[in-house]
C-alpha positions in Angstrom: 46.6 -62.0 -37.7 42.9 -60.8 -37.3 42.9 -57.7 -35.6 40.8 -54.1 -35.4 42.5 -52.6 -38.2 42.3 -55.7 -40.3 38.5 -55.6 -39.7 38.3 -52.2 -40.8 40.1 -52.5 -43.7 38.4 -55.6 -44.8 35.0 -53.9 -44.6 35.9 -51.1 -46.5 36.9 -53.6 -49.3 34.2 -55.2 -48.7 32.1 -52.7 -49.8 34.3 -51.1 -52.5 33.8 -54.5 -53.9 30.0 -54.5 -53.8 29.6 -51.0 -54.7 30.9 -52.3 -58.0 27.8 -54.4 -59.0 26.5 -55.7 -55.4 23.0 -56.6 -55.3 23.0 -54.2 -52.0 24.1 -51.4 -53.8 21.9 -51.9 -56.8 18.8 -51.8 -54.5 19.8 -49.2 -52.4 21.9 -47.1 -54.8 21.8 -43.6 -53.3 21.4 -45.2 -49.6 24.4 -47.3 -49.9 26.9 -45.1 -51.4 26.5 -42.4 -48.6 26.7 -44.7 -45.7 29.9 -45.9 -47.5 31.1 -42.2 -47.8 30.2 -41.7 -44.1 32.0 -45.1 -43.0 35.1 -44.2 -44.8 35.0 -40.3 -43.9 34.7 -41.6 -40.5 38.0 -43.6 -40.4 40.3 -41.1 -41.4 38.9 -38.5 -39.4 39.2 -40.8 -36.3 43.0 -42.3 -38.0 45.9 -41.4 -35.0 47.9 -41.6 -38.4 49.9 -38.3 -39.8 49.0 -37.6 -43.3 52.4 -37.5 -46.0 52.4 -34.4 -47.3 53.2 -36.0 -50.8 50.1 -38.3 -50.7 47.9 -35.8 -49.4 48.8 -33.3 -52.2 48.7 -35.7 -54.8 45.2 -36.7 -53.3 43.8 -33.4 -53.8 45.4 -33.2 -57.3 43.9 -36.4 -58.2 40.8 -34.9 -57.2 41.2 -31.9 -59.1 41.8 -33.7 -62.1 38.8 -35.8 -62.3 36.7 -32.5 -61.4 38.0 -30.8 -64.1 37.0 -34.0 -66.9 33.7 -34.0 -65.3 33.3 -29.9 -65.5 34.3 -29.8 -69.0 32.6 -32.6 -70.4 29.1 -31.3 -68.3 29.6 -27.7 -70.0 30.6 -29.3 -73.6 28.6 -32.4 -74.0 26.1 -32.3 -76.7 22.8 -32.5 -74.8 21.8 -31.2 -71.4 23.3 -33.5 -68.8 21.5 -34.4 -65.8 23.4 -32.3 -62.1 22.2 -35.4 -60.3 24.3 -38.0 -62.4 27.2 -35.7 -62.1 27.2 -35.5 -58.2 26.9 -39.3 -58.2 30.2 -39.3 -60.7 31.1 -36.9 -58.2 30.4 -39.1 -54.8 32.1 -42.3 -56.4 35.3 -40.3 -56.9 35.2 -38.4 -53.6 35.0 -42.3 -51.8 37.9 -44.2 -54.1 40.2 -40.7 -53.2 39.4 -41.4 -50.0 39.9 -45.4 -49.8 42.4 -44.9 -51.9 44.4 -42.3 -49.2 43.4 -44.9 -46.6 45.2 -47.4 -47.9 48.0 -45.6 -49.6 48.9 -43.0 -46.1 47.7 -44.9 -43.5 48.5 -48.6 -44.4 50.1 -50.2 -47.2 49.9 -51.4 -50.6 50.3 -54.9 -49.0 47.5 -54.2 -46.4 45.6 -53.3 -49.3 46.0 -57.0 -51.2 45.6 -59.0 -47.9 42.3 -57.2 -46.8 41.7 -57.6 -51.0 42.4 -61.7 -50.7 40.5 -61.8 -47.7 37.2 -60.6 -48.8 37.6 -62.6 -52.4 37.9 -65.3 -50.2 34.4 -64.8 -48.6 33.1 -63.7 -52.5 34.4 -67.2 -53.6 32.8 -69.3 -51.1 29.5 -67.6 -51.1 29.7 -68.2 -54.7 30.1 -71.8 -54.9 27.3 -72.2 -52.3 24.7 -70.0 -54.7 25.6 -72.3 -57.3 25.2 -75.9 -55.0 21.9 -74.5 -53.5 20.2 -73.7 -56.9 19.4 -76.9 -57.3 17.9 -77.7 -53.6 15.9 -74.3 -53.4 15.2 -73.4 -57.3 11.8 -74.3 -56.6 11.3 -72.2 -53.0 12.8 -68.6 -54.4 10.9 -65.2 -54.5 11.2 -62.4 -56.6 13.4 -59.2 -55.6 12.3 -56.3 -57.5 13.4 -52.1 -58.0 13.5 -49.5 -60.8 17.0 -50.8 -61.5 17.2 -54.5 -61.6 14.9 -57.7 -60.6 16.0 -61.3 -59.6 15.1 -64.1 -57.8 16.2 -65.1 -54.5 16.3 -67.1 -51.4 15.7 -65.4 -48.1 18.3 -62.8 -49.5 21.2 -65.4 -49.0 21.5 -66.6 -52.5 20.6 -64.6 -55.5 19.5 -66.0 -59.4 18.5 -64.7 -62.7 16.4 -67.7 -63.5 14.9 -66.1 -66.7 18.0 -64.5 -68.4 20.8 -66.7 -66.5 19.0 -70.5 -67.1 21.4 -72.7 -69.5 22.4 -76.0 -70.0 25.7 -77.6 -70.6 26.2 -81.7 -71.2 22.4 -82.1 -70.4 22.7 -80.3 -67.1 20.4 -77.3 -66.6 21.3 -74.4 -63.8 21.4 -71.0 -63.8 24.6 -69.0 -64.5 26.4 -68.1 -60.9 26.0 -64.3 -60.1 26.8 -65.2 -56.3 26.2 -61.6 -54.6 26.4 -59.5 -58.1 23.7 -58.3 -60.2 25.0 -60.1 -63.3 27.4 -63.4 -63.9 30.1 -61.1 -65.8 30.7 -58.9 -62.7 31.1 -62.2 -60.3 33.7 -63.6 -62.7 36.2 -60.4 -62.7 36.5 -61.0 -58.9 36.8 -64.6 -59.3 39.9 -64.1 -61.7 41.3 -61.4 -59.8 41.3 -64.0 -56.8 43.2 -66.2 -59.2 45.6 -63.4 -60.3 46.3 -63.2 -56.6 46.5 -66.5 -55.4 48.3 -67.6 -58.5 51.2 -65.1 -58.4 51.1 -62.8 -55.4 49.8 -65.3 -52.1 50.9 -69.0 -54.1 49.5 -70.9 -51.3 47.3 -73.6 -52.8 47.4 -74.9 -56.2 44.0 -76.9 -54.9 42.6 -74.1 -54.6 42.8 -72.4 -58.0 41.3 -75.4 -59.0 38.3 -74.9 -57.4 38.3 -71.2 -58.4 38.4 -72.2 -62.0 35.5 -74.1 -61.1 33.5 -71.3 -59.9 34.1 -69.3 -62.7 32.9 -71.9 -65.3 29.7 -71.7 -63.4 29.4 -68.3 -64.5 29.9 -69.1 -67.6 31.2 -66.0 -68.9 32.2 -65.5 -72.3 34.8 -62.6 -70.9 35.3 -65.1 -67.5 37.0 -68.2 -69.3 38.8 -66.3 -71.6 40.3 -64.3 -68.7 40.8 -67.2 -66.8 42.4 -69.3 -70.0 44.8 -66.5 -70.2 46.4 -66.3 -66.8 46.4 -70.0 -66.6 48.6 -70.8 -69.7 50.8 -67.6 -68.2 50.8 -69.9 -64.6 51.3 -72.9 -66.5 54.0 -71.8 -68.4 55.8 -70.4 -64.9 55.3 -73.7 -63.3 56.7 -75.7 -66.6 59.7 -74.2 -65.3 59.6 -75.7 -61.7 58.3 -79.0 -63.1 57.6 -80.5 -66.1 54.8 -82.9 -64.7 53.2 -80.6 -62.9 52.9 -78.8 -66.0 51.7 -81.3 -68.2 49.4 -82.6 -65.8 48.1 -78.7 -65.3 47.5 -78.2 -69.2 45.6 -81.7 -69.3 43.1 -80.4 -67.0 42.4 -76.9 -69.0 41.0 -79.3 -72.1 37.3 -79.4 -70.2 37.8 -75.6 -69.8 38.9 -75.3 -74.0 35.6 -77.4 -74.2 33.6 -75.5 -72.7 34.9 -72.2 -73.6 34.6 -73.3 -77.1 30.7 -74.4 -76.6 30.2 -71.0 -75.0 32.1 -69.2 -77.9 29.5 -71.4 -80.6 26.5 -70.2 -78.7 27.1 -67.0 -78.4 27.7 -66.4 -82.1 25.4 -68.6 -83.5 23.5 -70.5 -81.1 20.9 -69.8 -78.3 22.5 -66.8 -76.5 23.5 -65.1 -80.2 21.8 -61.7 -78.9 24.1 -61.1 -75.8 26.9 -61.3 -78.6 25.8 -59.2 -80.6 25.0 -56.7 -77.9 28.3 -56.9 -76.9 29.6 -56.7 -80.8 27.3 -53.7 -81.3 28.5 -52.2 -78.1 32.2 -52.6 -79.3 31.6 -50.8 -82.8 28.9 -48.3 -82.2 30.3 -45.9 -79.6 33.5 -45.9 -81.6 31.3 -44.2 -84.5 29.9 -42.1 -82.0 33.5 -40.9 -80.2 34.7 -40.3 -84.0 31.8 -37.4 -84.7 32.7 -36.3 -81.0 36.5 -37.1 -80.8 37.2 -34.3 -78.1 35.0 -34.1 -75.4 32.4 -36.7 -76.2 28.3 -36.8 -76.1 28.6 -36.4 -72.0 28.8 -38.8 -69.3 24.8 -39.0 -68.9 24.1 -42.6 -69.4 19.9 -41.6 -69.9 21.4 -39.2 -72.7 23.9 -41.2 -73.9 21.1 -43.5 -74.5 19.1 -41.0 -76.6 21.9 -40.4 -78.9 22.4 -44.2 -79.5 18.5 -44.3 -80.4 19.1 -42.2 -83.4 22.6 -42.6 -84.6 23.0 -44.8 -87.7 26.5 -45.9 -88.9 27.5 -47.6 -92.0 31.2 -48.4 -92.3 32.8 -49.9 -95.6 35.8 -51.1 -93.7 33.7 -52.5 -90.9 31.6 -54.7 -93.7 34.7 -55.9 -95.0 36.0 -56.7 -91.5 33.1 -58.7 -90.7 32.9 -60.3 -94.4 36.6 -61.6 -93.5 35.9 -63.2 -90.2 32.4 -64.6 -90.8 31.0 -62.5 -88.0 27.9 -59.8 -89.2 26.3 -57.1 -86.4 22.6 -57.6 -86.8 22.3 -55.2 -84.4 21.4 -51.3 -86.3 20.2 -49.5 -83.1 19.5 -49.2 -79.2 17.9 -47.5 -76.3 20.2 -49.5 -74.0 23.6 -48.6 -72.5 26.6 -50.0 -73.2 28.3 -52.8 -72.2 31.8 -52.0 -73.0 33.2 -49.3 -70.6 36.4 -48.7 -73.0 33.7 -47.9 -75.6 31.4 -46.2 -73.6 34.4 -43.7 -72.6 35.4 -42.9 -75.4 32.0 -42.0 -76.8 31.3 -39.6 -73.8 34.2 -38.8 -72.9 36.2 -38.7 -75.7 39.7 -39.5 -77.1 41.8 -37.4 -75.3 40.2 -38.0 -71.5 39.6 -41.7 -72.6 43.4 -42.4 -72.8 44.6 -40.3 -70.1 42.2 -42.3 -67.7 43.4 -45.7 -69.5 47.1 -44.3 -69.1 46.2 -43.9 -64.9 45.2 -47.6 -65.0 48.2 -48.7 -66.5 50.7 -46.6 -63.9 48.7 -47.9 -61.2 50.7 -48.9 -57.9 47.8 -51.5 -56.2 49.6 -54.3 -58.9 53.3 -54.7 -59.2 53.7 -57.8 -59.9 52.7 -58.9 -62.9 51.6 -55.5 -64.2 51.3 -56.0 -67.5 49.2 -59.0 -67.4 47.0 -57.5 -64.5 46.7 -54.7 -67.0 45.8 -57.0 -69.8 42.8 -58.8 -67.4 41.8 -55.4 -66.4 41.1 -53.7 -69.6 39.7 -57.6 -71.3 37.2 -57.1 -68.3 36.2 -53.7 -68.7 35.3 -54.1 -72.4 33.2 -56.6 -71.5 31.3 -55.2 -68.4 30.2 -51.5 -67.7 32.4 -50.8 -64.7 35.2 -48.7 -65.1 33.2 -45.6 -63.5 32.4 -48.1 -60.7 34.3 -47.4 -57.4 36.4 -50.8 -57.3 37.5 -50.3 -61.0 37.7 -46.9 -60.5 39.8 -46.6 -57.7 42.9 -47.8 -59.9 42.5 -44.8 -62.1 43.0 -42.6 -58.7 46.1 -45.2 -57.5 47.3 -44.2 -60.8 47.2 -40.5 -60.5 48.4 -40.4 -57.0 51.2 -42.3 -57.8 51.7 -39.9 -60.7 51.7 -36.9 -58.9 53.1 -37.8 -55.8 56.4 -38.4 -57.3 55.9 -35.2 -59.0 56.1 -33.0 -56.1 59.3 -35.4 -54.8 61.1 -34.9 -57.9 60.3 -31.1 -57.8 61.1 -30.0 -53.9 64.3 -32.0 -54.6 
């Protein structure tokens, strides 16, 4: 039923969704993320609903507790941090408390995951359509530049990254599907996660996850299909149960996705797009080396820092030879100015052990997800080792669900 407060919750997922690699957030960073603090500020002031004195303490707990990560690792990191990145940290955990509240005291978990379905929904279809159009207006785009990012695009409707993003698979040539996100790995997490939901929380249309699997190969994600192939066999395997044919005929169809994810595993290692793997592989080992000279508070949360001290560090690991001797898999990779793609990584590098786990450990008790909550967890932490977004609001937010389910409980099990 489509009604105010479905509205208003679906545009605040809305833009928890594209405040977590949108194309309109990524152009107007700063802009973007205040009028989100002001839309969301402005519904619970104007809310008719009485705050739970449980969720509202563990709110400011939760609060509390990121504060005090972010004060200590400021005061303790190794170089000067910048105040500016630390208010933005800041800002994005002040709005996820604060969607997070919304949802949590003045709807419902459910609410939550129809609003959530709803706007995947409109992510999905505008996806496919970015895809179809390339090859109608590949010729008729214009460039979209910013200190930040630059891609290519068609009266702002449909976006493309014809330089980095153009491939070709069985002798057809298009450009990877980022639909409304700055990069074809962020489109692909909400793909799956519509998956996850339509494949075990909504079960509506089996059709339908079809042409989801679809979309996703046209991202052609190394981190996307191996998501994807994941939670299908897990479907699969659940439907096996129901009926066997069904099942069969289900596993039949993955081969052209095995094919595919096997051409993509080929040329990311040793074909064409060899350098985004080893990025990636670089991005898995360095910071670890990193985190292990700074095990307890990190090298600070400052990416442009963060950067600096990746420029110099060198590591040389006996173990880590022999590891890649085994497999057949060398890093090439000996330095970088760039940040990292792994957000596990990245964490633990400027963060360090201790906060790194304790945030991972909010993830895991997080209340959003159920159903399934192992293998949401499983997706979840596949996708942030692949993609720098656990700091992002929409990631984020499941650390805060975690804490406020945490200490909400708490205070129950105390006053009683």
């Amino acid at each position: 039923m489509i009604n105010k407060s479905f509205v208003i919750d679906s545009a605040i997922v809305t833009l928890l969704i594209l405040s977590t690699g949108g194309l309109i957030f990524v152009f107007n960073r700063n802009l973007m993320h205040a009028i989100y603090f002001v839309i969301i500020a402005f519904v619970l002031i104007t809310s008719k609903v009485s705050p739970r004195k449980d969720i509202f303490n563990a709110s400011i707990y939760s609060i509390l507790t990121i504060l005090t990560i972010y004060v200590v690792n400021f005061i303790f990191a190794i170089n000067d941090q910048a105040i500016e990145k630390f208010l933005f940290n800041f800002l994005i955990t002040t709005i996820c408390i604060l969607v997070a509240y919304h949802f949590i005291n003045n709807r419902s978990v459910e609410r939550f995951l129809r609003a959530l379905y709803f706007c995947l929904h409109l992510i999905f279809f505008h996806s496919l359509f970015n895809f179809l159009a390339f090859f109608l207006v590949n010729n008729n785009l214009q460039t979209l530049t910013s200190a930040f990012h630059e891609c290519q695009t068609f009266f702002n409707i449909f976006f493309y990254d014809i330089e980095k993003s153009s491939i070709s698979i069985f002798n057809i040539d298009f450009c990877r599907n980022q639909g409304l996100f700055w990069e074809p790995g962020i489109l692909q997490a909400y793909l799956n996660l519509l998956f996850f939901l339509e494949a075990f929380y909504f079960k509506k249309r089996k059709v339908f996850l079809v042409l989801i699997t679809f979309v996703v190969i046209t991202t052609y994600s190394t981190a996307g299909l191996t998501v994807l192939l994941i939670q299908s066999i897990v479907y699969i395997y659940e439907e096996v149960k129901k009926s066997k044919i069904f099942g069969f005929i289900a596993l039949i169809s993955l081969i052209p996705v095995f094919v595919i994810y096997s051409n993509n595993i080929e040329n990311k290692i040793k074909g064409d797009y060899e350098s985004s793997f080893q990025k990636r592989l670089f991005d898995l080992t360095q910071p670890f080396f990193i985190a292990l000279q700074n095990p307890i508070t990190g090298v600070g949360l400052d990416v442009i820092q963060f950067q600096e001290v990746r420029k110099e560090f060198y590591f040389n690991s006996k173990r880590l030879n022999s590891l890649q001797d085994q497999i057949g898999i060398q890093s090439k990779s000996k330095t970088t100015e760039k940040g990292s793609s792994n957000s596990v990584m990245f964490l633990f590098a400027t963060l360090g052990f201790p906060f790194t786990i304790l945030l991972l450990y909010f993830v895991f008790k997080q209340s959003f997800f159920e159903q399934k909550k192992i293998l949401f967890f499983i997706l979840f932490f596949l996708t942030i080792m692949s993609q720098p977004l656990l700091l992002r609001p929409f990631f984020f937010i499941f650390i805060i669900s975690g804490m406020i389910n945490i200490y909400s409980k708490f205070r129950i099990n105390t006053v009683s």
